[in-house]
C-alpha positions as CSV (number, residue, x, y, z in Angstrom):
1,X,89.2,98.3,102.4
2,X,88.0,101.8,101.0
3,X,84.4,101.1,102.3
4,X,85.6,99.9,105.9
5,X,87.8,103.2,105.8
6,X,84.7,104.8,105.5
7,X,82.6,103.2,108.0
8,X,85.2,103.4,110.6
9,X,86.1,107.2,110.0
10,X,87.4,108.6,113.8
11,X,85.5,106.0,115.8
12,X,87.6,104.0,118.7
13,X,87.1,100.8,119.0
14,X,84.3,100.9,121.2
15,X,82.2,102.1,118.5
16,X,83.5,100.6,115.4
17,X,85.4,97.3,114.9
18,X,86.2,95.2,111.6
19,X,84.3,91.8,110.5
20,X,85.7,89.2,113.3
21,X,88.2,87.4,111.2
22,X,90.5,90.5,111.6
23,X,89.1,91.8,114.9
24,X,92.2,90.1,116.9
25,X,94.4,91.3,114.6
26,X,92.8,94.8,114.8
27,X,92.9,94.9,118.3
28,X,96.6,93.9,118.8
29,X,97.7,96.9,116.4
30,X,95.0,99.3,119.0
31,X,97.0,98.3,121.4
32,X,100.3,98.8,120.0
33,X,99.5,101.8,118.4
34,X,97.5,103.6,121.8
35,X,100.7,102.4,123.6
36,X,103.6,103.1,121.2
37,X,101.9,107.0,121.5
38,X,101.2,106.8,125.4
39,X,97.5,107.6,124.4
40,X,94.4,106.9,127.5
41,X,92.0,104.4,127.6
42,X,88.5,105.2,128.6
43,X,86.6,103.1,130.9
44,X,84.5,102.1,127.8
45,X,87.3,101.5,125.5
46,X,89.3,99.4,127.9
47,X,85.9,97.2,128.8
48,X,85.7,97.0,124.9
49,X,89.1,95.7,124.4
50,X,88.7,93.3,127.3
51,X,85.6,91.7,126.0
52,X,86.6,91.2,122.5
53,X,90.4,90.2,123.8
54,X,88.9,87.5,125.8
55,X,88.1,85.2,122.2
56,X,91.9,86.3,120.8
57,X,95.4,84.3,121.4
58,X,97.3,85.3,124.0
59,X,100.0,86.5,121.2
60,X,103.1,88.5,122.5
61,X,103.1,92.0,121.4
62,X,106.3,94.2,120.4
63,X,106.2,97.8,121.3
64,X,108.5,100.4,120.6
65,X,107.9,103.2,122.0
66,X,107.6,106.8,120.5
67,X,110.1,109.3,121.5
């Protein structure tokens, strides 16, 4: 965990994601998280999460949203 931590630093998922038996899992809290916080999506960032979406579930995701 410590070493991943490390490799991921302040990268967005368009330049860093985990190994790919947590990458759908990774990418559901992204979106949560860049939604909970009303934060953009780049171009890149959205084609990113598109791409690697497109071999995930289709899993329902519950959002509350920051005040």
């Amino acid at each position: 965990m410590a070493r991943s931590n490390r490799q991921k630093s302040d990268k967005d998922i368009a330049e860093w994601c985990p190994v790919e038996t947590e990458k759908c899992d990774y990418i559901n809290r992204w979106t949560v998280s860049k939604t909970r916080w009303r934060q953009s999506v780049d171009t890149t960032e959205k084609n990113v999460l598109r791409d690697l979406g497109a071999n995930c579930p289709n899993d329902n995701l519950t959002i509350r949203l920051a005040r």
